[in-house]
C-alpha positions, 0 to 999 in steps of 0.5 A, spaced: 500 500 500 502 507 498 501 512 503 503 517 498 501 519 491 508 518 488 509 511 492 503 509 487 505 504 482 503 500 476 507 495 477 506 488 479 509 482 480 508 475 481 513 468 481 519 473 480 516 476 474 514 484 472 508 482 469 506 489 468 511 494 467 509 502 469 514 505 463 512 512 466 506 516 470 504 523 471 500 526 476 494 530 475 491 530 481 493 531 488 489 531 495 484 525 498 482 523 491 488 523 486 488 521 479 494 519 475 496 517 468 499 511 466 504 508 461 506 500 462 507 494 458 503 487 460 508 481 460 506 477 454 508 470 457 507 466 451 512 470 447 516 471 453 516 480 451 513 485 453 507 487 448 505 493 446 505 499 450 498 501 453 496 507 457 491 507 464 488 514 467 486 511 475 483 515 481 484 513 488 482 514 495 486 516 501 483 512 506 486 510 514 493 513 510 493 508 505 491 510 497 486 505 494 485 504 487 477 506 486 476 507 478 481 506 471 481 507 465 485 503 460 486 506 453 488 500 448 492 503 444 497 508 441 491 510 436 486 510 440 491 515 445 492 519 439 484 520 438 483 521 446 488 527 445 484 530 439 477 530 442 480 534 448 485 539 444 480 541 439 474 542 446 480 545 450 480 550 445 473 551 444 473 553 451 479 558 450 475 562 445 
């Protein structure tokens, strides 16, 4: 358990083995309730390598001085990232105006 927000990690491992990989993460929100982004790999156990990467957006709660995961938000792919990014550049600057 993470009793701060930059404890907080994707990684996870079983039998020796990081099944999955956090590559990075930003912090978007602090406070009782943070958000964070994340970018990671999933072990592919067939062909032994890490696959595609993957991004996740996940809340958590602060709770008796411990952070527990309550939503997320996994994004599949490169491509529909990119498309994530568009919708909300092109509502961000349609509030700016």
């Amino acid at each position: 358990m993470a009793s701060t927000v930059d404890e907080i990690t994707m990684n996870y491992e079983e039998d020796n083995v990081l099944l999955v990989k956090e590559l990075d993460k930003v912090i978007l929100s602090k406070g009782a309730w943070c958000t964070i982004l994340f970018k990671y790999q999933q072990w592919d156990r067939k062909n032994e390598t890490y696959g595609d990467v993957k991004y996740s957006i996940r809340r958590y709660q602060k709770r008796d001085n411990n952070f527990n995961q309550k939503s997320k938000f996994n994004i599949s792919s490169t491509d529909q990232a990119k498309k994530i990014i568009e919708a909300l550049q092109k509502w961000t600057q349609e509030s700016d105006e």
